[in-house]
Each structure stands twice: as structure tokens, then as C-alpha cells.
LOZAZA-68369 format. One record per residue (C-alpha): x, y, z; residue number from 0. Coordinates in pm, 1 decimal. Layout:
BEGIN
X:Y:Z:NUM
...
! end
This chain:
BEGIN
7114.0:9759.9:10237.7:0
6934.0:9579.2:9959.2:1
6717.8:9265.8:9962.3:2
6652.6:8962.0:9657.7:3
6308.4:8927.9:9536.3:4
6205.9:8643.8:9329.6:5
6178.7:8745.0:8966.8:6
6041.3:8670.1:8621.8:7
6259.5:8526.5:8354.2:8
6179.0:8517.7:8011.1:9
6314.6:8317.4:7712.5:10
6374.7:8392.2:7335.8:11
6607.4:8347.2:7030.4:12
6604.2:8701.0:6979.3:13
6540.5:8982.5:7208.2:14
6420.2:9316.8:7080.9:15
6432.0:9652.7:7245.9:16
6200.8:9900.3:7051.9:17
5892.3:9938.2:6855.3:18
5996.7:10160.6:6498.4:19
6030.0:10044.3:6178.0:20
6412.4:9915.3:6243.3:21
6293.5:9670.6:6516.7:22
5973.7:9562.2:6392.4:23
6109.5:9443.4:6058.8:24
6416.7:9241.5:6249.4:25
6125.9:9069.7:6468.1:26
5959.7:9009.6:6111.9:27
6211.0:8852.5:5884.8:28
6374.9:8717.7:6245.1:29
6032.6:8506.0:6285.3:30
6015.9:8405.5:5926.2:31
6373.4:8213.0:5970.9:32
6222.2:8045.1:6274.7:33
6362.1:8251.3:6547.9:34
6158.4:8309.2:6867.0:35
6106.4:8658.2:6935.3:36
6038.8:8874.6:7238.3:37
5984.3:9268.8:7142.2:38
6013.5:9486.7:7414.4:39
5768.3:9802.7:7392.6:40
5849.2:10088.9:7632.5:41
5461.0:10256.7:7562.0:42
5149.5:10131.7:7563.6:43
5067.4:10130.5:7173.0:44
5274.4:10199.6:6907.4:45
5293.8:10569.4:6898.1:46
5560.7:10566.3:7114.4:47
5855.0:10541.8:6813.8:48
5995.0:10788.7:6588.1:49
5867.0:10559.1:6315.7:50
5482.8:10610.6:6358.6:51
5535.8:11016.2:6354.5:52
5808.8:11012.8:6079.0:53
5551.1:11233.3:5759.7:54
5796.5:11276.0:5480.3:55
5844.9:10929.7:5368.7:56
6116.1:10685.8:5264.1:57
6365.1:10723.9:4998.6:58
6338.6:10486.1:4633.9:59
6422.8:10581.9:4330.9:60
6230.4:10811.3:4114.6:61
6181.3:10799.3:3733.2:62
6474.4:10993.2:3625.7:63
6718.7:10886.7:3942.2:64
7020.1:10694.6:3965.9:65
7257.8:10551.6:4221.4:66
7501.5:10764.4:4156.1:67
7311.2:11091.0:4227.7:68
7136.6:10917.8:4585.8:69
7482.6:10829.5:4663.6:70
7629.2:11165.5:4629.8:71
7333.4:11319.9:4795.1:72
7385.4:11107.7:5111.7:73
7768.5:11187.7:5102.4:74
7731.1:11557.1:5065.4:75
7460.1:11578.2:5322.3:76
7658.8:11410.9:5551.7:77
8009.4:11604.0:5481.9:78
8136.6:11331.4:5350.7:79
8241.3:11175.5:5723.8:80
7970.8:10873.9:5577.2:81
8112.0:10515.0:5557.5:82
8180.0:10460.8:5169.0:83
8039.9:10117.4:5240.9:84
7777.1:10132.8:5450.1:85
7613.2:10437.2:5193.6:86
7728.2:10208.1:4912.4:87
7453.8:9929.2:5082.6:88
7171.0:10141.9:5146.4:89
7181.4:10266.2:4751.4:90
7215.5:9899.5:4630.7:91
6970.6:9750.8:4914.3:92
6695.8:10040.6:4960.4:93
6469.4:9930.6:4644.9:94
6407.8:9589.8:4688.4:95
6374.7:9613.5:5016.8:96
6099.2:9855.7:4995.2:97
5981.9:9726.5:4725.0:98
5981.0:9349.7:4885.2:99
5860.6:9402.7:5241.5:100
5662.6:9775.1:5216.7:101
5530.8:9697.4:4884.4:102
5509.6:9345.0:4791.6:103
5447.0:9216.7:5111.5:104
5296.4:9485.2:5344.8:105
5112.1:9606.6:5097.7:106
5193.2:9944.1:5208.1:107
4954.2:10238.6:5003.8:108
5230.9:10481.6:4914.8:109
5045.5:10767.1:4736.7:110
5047.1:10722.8:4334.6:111
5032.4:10966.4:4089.4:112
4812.9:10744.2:3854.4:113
4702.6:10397.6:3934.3:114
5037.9:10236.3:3739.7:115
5262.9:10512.8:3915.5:116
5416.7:10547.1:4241.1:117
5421.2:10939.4:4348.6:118
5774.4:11067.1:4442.1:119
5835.3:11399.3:4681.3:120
6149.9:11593.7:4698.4:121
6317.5:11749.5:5020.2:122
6611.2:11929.7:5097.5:123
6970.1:11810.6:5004.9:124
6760.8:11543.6:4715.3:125
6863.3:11595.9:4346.5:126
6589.0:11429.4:4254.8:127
6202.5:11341.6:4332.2:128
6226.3:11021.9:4527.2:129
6076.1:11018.5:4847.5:130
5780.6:10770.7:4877.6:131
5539.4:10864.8:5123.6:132
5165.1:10819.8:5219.2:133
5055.5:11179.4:5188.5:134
5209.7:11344.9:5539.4:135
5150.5:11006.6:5779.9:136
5417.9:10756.5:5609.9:137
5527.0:10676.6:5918.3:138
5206.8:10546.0:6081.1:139
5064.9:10396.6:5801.4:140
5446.0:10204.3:5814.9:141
5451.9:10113.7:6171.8:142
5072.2:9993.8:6139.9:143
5124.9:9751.1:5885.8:144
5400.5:9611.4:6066.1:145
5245.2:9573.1:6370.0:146
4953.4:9440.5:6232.0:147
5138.0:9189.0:6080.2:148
5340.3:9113.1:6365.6:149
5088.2:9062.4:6633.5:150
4939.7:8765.7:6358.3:151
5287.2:8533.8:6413.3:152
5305.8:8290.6:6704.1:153
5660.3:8314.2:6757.2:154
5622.6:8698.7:6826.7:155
5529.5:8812.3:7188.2:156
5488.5:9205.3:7220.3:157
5536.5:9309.1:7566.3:158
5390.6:9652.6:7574.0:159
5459.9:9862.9:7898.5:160
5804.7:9755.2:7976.2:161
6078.8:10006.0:8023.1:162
6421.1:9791.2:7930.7:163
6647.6:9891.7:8237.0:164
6975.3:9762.7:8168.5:165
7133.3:9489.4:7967.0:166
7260.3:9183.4:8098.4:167
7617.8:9098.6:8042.8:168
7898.3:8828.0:8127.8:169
8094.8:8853.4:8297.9:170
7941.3:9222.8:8473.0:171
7621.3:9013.0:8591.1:172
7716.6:8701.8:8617.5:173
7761.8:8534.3:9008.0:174
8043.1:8325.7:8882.3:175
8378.8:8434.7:8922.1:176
8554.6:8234.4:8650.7:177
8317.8:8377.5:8395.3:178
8562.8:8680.3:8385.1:179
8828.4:8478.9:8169.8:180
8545.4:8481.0:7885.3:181
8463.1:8718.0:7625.3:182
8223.5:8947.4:7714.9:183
7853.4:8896.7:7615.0:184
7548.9:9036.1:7618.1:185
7275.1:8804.8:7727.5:186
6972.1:8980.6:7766.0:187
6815.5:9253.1:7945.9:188
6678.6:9387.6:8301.6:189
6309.1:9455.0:8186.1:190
6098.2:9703.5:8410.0:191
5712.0:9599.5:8408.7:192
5587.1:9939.9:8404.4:193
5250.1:9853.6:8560.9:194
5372.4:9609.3:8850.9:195
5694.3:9806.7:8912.6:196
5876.4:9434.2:8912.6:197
6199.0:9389.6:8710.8:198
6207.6:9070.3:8499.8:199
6484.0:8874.9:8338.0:200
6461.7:8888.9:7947.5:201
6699.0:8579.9:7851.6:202
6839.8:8550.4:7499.8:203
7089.7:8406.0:7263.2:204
7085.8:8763.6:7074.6:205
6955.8:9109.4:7207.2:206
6893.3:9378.4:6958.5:207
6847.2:9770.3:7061.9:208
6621.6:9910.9:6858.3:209
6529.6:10186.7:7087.0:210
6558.9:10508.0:6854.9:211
6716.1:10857.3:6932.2:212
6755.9:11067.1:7240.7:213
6634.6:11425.3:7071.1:214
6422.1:11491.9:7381.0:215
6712.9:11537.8:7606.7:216
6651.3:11904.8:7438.5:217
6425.3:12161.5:7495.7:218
6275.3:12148.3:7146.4:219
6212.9:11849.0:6973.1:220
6026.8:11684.1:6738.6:221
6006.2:11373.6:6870.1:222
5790.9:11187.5:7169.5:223
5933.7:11303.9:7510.2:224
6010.7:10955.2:7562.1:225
6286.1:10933.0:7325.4:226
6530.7:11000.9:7575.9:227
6829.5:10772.7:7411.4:228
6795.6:10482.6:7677.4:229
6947.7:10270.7:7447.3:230
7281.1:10432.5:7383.2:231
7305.8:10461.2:7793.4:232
7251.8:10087.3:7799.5:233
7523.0:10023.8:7568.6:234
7767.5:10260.5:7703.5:235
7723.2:10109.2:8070.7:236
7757.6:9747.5:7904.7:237
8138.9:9848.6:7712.3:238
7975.1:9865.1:7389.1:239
8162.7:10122.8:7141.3:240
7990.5:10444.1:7071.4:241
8104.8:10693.8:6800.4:242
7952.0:11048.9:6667.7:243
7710.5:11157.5:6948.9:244
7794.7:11519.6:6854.3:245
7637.3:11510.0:6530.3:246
7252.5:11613.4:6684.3:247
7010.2:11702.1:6388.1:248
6768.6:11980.2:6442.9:249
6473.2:11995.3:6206.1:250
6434.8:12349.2:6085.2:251
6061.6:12328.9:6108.1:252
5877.0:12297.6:6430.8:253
5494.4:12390.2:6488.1:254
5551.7:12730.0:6732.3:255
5271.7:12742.3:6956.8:256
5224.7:12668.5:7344.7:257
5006.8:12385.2:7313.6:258
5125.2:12190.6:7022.9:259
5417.5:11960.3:7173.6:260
5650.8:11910.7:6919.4:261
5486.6:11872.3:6555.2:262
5669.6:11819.6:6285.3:263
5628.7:12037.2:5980.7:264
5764.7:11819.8:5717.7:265
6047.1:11827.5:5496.1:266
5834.1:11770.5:5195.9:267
5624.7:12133.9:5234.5:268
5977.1:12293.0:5153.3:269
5988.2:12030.0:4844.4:270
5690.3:12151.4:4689.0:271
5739.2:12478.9:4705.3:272
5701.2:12652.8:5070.3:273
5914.9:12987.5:5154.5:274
6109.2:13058.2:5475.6:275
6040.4:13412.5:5549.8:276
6080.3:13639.4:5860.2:277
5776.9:13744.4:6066.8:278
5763.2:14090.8:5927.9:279
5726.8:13872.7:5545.4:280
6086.0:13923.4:5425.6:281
6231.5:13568.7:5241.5:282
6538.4:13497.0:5395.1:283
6746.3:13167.3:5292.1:284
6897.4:13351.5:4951.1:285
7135.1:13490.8:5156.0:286
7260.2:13189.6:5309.7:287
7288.8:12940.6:5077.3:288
7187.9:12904.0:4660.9:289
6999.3:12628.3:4752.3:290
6770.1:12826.0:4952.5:291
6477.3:12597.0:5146.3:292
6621.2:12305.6:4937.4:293
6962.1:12306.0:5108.9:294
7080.0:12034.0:5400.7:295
6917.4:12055.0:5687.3:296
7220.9:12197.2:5879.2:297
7235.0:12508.7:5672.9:298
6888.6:12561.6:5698.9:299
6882.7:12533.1:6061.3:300
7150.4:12807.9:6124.8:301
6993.4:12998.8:5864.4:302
6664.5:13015.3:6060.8:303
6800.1:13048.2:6391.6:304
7038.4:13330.3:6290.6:305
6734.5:13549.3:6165.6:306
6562.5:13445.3:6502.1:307
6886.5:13615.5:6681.3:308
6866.7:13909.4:6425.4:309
6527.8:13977.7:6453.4:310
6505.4:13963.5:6805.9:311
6213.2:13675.8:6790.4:312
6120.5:13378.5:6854.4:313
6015.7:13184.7:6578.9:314
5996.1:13235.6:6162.4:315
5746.3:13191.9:5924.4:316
5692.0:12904.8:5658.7:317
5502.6:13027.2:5409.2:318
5298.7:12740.8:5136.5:319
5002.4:12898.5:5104.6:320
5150.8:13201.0:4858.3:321
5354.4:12911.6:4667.3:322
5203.6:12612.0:4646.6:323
5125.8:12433.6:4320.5:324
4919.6:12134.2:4439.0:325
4589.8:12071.0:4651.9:326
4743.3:12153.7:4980.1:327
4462.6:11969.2:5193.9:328
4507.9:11696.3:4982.1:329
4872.5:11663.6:4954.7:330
4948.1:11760.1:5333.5:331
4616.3:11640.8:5552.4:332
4774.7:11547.4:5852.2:333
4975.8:11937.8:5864.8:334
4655.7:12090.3:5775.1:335
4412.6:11959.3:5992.6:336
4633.0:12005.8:6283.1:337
4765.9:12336.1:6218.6:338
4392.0:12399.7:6148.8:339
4322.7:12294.6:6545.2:340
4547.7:12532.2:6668.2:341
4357.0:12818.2:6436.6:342
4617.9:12814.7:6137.4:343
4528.2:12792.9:5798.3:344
4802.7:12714.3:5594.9:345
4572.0:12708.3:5280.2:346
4552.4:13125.8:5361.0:347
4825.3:13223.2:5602.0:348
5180.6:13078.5:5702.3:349
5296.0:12846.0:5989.5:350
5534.6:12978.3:6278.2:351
5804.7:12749.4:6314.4:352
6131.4:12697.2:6499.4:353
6420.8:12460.3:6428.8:354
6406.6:12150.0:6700.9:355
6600.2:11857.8:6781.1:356
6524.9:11589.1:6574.3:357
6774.3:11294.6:6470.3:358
7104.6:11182.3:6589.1:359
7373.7:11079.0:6364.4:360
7606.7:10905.3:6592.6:361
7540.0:10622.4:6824.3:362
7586.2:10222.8:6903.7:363
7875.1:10163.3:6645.9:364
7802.8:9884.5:6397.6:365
7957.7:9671.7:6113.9:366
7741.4:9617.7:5757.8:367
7514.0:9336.9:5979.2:368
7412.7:9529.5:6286.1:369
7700.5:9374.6:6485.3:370
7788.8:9604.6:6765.4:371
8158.3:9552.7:6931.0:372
8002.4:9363.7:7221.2:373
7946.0:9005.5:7113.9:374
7564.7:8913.9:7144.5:375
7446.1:9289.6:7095.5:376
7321.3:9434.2:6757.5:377
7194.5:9788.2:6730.2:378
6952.4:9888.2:6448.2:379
6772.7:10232.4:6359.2:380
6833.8:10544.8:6510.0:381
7043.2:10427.8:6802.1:382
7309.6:10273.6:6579.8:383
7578.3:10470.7:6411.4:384
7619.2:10233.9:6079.5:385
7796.0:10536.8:5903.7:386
7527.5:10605.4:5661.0:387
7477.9:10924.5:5818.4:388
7816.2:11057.0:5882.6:389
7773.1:11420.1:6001.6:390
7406.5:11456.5:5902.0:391
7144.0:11293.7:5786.5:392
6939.1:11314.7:5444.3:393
6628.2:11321.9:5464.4:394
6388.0:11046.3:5462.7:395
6679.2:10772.9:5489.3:396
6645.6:10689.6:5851.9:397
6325.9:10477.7:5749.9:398
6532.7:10316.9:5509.8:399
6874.2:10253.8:5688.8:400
6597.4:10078.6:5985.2:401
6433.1:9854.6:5687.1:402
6759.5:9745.9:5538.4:403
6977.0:9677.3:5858.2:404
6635.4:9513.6:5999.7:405
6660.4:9288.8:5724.3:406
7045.8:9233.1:5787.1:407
7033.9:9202.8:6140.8:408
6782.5:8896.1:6112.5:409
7004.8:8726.8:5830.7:410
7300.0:8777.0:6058.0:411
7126.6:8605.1:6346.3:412
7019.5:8337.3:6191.5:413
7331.6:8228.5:6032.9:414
7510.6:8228.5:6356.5:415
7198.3:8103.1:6605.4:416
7263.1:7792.8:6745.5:417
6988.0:7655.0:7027.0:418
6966.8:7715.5:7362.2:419
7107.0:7986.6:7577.9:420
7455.4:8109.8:7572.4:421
7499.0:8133.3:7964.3:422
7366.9:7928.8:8240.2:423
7063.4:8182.4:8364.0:424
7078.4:8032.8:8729.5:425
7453.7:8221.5:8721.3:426
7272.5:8567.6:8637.7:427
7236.1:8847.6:8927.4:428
6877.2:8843.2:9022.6:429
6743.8:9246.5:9033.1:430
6827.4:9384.1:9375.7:431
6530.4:9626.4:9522.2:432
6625.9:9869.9:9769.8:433
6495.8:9841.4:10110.3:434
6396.2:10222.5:10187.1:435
6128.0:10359.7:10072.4:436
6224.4:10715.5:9936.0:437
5927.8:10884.4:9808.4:438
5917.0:11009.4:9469.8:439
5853.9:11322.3:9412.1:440
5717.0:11425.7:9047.2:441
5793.5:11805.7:9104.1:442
6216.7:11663.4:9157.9:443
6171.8:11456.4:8846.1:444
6025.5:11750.2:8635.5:445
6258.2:12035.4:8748.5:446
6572.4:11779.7:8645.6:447
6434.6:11733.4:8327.4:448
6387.1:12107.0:8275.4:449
6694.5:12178.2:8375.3:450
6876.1:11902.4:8165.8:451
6677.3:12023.1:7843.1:452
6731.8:12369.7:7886.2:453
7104.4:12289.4:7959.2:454
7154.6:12133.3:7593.6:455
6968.9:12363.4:7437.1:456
7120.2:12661.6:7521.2:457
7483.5:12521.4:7583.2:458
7521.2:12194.5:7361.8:459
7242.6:12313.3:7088.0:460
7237.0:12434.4:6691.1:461
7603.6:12654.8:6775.7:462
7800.5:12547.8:7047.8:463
8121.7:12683.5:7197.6:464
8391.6:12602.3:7430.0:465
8214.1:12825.9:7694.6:466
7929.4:12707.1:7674.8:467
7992.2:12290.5:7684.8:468
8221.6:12360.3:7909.9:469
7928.5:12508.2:8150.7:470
7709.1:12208.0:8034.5:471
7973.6:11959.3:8150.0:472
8003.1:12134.5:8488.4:473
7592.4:12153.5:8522.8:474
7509.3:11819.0:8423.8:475
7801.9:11642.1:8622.4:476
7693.4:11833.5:8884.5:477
7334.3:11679.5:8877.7:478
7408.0:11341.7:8763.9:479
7554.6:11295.8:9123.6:480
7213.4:11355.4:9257.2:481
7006.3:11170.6:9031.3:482
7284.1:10828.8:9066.4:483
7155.7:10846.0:9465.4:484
6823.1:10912.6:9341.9:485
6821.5:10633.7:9136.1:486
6981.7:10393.7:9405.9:487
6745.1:10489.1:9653.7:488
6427.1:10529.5:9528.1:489
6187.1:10227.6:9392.4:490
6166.3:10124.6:9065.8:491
5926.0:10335.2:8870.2:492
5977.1:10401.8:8468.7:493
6050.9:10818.4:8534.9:494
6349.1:10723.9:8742.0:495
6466.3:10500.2:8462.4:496
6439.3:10757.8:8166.5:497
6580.4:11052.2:8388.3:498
6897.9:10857.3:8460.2:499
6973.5:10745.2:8105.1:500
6849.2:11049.5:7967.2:501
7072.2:11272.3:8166.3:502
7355.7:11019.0:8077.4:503
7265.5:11085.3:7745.9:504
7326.7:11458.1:7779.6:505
7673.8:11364.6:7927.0:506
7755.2:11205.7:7649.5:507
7686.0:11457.1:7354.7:508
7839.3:11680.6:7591.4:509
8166.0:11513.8:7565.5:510
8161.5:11429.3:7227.9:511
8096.2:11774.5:7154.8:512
8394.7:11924.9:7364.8:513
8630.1:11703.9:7177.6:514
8583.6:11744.0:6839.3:515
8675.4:12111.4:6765.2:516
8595.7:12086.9:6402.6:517
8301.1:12178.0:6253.3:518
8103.8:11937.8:6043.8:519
7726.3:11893.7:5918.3:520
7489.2:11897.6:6249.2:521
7782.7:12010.9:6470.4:522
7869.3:12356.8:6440.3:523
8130.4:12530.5:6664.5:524
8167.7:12912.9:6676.6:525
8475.5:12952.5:6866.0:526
! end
């Protein structure tokens, strides 16, 4: 039995769901057309996105680039499964959009290498220096200037601490029966108040997911253990069209030690210089690939876990300090000072590392404005699949592809908004509570997550077979029966939330893995 409780509604123009770099700048250049804007923010500050911990940068163009060659780069990094058009827009589009909003506007201090220049990095898969960055903290410098910015505009209201639960949709939530002859819709959101445990009603003419990745469904990852992919489990429950969830990126470089929790070693150490090299000192990546530490990501990944399985160990070394041609303290402070905390020096000696999951490729399938295949929904950043990415991504264009489908997501919007709400709000479900009051039990909640992240990462992780998603289909199908009664049962708390959509998640690489036999990029089979 369930019971109606009275419940907050909310109004906007635009609804946003996420806090990086892709959802910020739609709630910016949404609010400078004259769009209302609610932002919902799962944490309590801003660290919570992929965005503030993202070091490398964001790709330009350096002094001796060209289209053509970022173009190609993109293309071959992804194994050429990209959409022609969609890389086509980010190569036209990246500049003056970083040079407009992060530059121009922002005022954004990307690290110069005189007072007229701009200094540009170089990491794996790039044919050329072009990576702008802010030292090793692009990312947060990014995501602060944003926010900064946005919590200065009147027509922006952040909601902090509010886990989105599910997204509202005509005809699935509406109480009128004849609303089934219409087109489906998306009209908002169910909104968990993480504090008060209430669910509120976030009404709007346009919702946009802007929610990120899902890379800590696995064991490793360099991302916050909140980025559990609620957004593509949203959209999947709602009809939306989701493509590529099989294409998982793992980072080749993770910080190996118990107490750092996932760390990033950046791409950019590798670009200036830094070796790969086994724990007993031996380089390795010559025999994989004539690229070496330069190569895709991909390569390097296998590469470093297949000298882990040689070996018999469990992690690799990166080695700077023996090869580095700049002022490492300078050029890397962030890396040093906290591999420095955890009693590495990587001025003197090298940094264990071990690859981790780190980016997905697929997701929320778009057009070249955002659009999703549901009518009201757009998806930006990480948890849209726009093509740019096709079977793996470059690095450093995930900041971009947020920035520039930010920008035409909000241009979108306001060319179709019209005032006023699509659908009568009194015809929307009201959140049903349960009546019982099953306990939670944080022990339950922590051994599913263990068991879910130690499920992809041995079964659905850098080389997968049929065996082995075959036994991570059974596993997690097996558990998602108890968590469903879990869910129903149990009252709403922000845990119960992310374990259901994050184990829904896992379901659906799972899948998506299992039927496509082929290997490309990020997915690897080794049948």
C-alpha cells in the first residue's frame, strides 16, 4: 500500500540536471536569452562533476595546427565509428567558443608561455600541441568561473543537495487517460531533497540532463563515486534512445595506493615526456604500439594491463622524473603535491599507477542541437552520445564537446520556447511514499555496490568475453531483483536512488557489450 503526500512544485523555462562544464554553460547562455533556469546539483558544492577534477585541459588550436589534423585525430581515436558531422562541428565550433565564453568572457587564466602567448600541451592520440590547460587543475579553475558567474544572474536558482529521481513524462505520469493519444514528452523531473528526504516536482517547458558518466559503476575509476550514470537510467526508463554504452574508457593512469581514491594522473605527464615502465624498471609500450605513451588511450590501456597479467602485479610504474624537460612542480602542482602526501616524489622517483574507468563514449543519443529522441529532453556532456566520440574518446575533447553543445542546446531552446508550461501540472502523478518503514541498512547498500563494481570490472572491464558478460548478465539480473523491492520498499534516501540507477547502469553496458561482437576502440573482445 502507498499513501499521497503533499509536495513541492517548482517552475522554470529550462530545467537542468548536473553541475559540469556542459550544464553550467547551457544555464549560462540559456539565462542570457531570457530563459528561467533551475540547475539541479546532486552534491553539496561543485566538486561533485567530472568537470571540476578534469587536469589536462581543453582542446584549441596550437600555432602550427589545423582542422584537418584535429579532425583526423578525433576520427582515428575514435575508430572512425565518429559522426562525420558532429566531429566536423566541434573542429569548426571549438575556438570561438573557447575563445568567446572561457577566454573573452570568463576570463579563464589558461597558462601562457609568454604574456602574448597561450601555452599548448600535447597528449596521447594529438598530432599536435593543443591542449589549453591551467597547469594540472583546468577543470576547477573551469567549473569555478562558471559557477561564480552563475550564482551572480537572477534568473538562475542552484539547488544544491537534490538527487534528480526520475523524469516526468506524458503520457507515463500523467492522471489523464486521453493524454496517451499525444506525443510523448518530457516535462520535468521527480527531484529528491537530499536533506528533507521529500520528493518535489521540478516543472518545465525543457529539461536538460547534464548529469555526466557512470565510470564508478567499476571498481577503479577516476571519477567521484557519485558518478554512477543516473542520467542515462533516467532516460532509458523515460523511452529515450540510447546508443554505444559498450564503448567504456579506462584511463591508463591511476594513482595506486590504498588511500588515494581515484586520482587522476594526467594525460599531459605522458605529453611531456613521462615513461611507462614495469616495476622491476623495464620500458614497456615499444612493443605494443610505435606510438609508445603517445598512442590512444585504448592501446595504452591493454598495453599496461597486459604487463600487469605478465608480471604477475598489480600496478606499473610512470616514470617523469628520469625524462622530464620542464619544472615539474611548476608544470604539474596539483600531481605533485598530492603524490607528495602520499610520500611520492615524482621530482626523484616514479608514480604506481593502474588503468581505471574513466569516460563513456556512448549514451543519451542526440542530433547536432542536443535534441534527444524524446521531445522536451536534451542531453549534453558526458551522458549524451553526440557521435563525436565514436568508439573512444581523444583526449581533452569532452570539455569541449560540453562547451559547444552547451552553447547549442541554449540556442535550440530558445528558438523553439514558447511561454508557459507544456502540460497542465495539476494532471501530473504526485510522488507516492511507501507506507512501511523498512530500515536501511548501510552494510546492504555497500556490499551491492561492491559486488556490482567488482562484477564490471572483472567481467565487463578493459577485455571482455562471452564468458564472462555472460556471468555479469546472470549476476547483476540476479541482484537487480532485490534492489527493485529494495527500492519499492524502503524510504526515500539519496543511496537507494544511486544504487538502483547505478546497477541499471551496469545492465546496460552489460548488454551492449554482449551484442556487439566486434572489437572497436574502448571495447575490446578476446573471444
Amino acid at each position: 500500500m502507498t499513501k499521497k503526500t503533499i509536495q513541492e512544485e517548482l517552475y522554470s523555462d529550462v530545467l537542468i540536471i548536473g553541475c559540469g562544464i556542459a550544464g553550467a554553460t547551457v544555464a549560462l547562455e540559456a539565462a542570457r536569452r531570457g530563459l528561467q533556469v533551475n540547475l539541479v546539483i546532486k552534491s553539496s558544492n561543485i566538486e561533485g562533476s567530472n568537470t571540476y577534477w578534469a587536469q589536462g585541459g581543453i582542446v584549441s588550436f596550437g600555432d602550427d595546427d589545423e582542422p584537418a589534423l584535429l579532425k583526423e585525430d578525433i576520427l582515428k581515436a575514435g575508430d572512425r565509428i565518429n559522426n562525420p558531422e558532429s566531429v566536423e562541428l566541434l573542429v569548426e565550433e571549438g575556438k570561438k567558443a573557447v575563445d568567446e565564453v572561457l577566454i573573452n568572457d570568463l576570463k579563464v587564466p589558461f597558462a601562457r608561455s609568454s604574456p602574448e602567448k597561450l601555452d599548448y600541451a600535447l597528449e596521447g592520440g594529438h598530432s599536435r600541441r593543443r591542449i589549453l590547460h591551467v597547469a594540472d587543475a583546468t577543470g576547477k579553475t573551469v567549473a569555478s568561473a562558471f559557477y561564480d558567474r552563475l550564482r551572480q544572474i537572477p534568473s538562475v536558482h542552484l539547488y544544491f543537495n537534490h538527487t534528480a529521481v526520475d523524469l516526468l513524462t506524458v503520457p507515463h505520469h500523467s492522471t489523464d487517460p486521453l493524454s496517451y493519444y499525444q506525443e510523448p514528452r518530457c516535462v520535468g523531473a521527480y527531484v529528491l531533497d537530499n536533506q528533507t528526504g521529500r520528493v518535489k516536482k521540478f516543472l518545465a517547458g525543457y529539461t536538460v540532463l547534464a548529469t555526466g558518466g557512470c565510470s564508478a559503476v567499476y571498481q577503479f575509476t577516476s571519477n567521484p563515486r557519485s558518478t554512477i550514470g543516473s542520467g542515462y537510467a533516467m532516460a532509458l526508463r523515460a523511452g529515450a534512445r540510447i546508443v554505444n554504452m559498450e564503448y567504456i574508457q579506462f584511463h591508463p593512469t591511476l594513482l595506486f595506493t590504498r588511500e588515494a581514491d581515484g586520482f587522476l594522473i594526467s594525460e599531459s605527464v605522458r605529453g611531456e615526456g613521462a615513461r611507462l615502465k614495469t616495476t622491476d624498471g623495464r620500458t614497456f609500450m615499444e612493443k605494443y604500439t610505435p606510438q609508445r605513451e603517445l598512442a590512444p588511450r585504448d592501446e595504452v590501456t591493454r598495453a599496461i594491463y597486459q604487463e600487469m597479467i605478465n608480471t604477475n602485479t598489480s600496478f606499473v610504474l610512470l616514470d617523469l622524473a628520469s625524462y622530464a624537460k620542464m619544472n615539474i612542480k611548476k608544470r604539474f602542482p596539483y600531481i605533485y603535491k598530492t603524490c607528495l602526501e602520499y610520500g611520492i616524489d615524482i621530482t626523484k622517483e616514479p608514480i604506481p599507477v593502474v588503468p581505471a574507468a574513466h569516460f563513456c563514449c556512448g549514451g543519451v543519443l542526440t542530433d547536432l542541437w542536443g535534441q534527444t529522441s524524446l521531445k522536451g529532453l536534451y542531453a549534453v556532456g558526458e551522458v549524451a552520445c553526440t557521435g563525436v566520440h565514436g568508439a573512444n574518446r581523444l583526449a581533452s575533447t569532452s570539455l569541449l564537446e560540453g562547451l559547444v553543445w552547451g552553447i547549442r542546446t541554449a540556442k535550440s531552446i530558445s528558438t523553439k520556447f514558447e511561454p508557459g508550461l507544456p502540460y497542465d501540472p495539476g494532471k501530473i502523478h504526485p510522488w507516492y511514499y511507501p507506507n512501511g518503514e523498512e530500515r536501511i541498512d548501510p552494510a546492504l547498500i555497500y556490499q551491492d555496490w561492491a559486488t556490482i563494481r567488482s562484477t564490471m570490472w572483472n567481467y565487463a572491464g578493459i577485455i571482455r568475453t562471452s564468458k564472462r558478460l555472460e556471468r555479469a548478465k546472470a549476476d547483476l539480473e540476479y541482484l537487480k531483483h532485490r534492489i527493485d523491492k529494495f527500492y519499492q520498499e524502503a524510504p526515500m534516501n539519496p543511496e537507494i536512488v544511486d544504487l538502483r540507477h547505478g546497477l541499471q547502469v551496469a545492465l546496460m553496458i552489460t548488454y551492449a557489450a554482449l551484442g556487439n561482437p566486434e572489437s572497436h576502440g574502448c571495447h575490446y573482445r578476446q573471444d
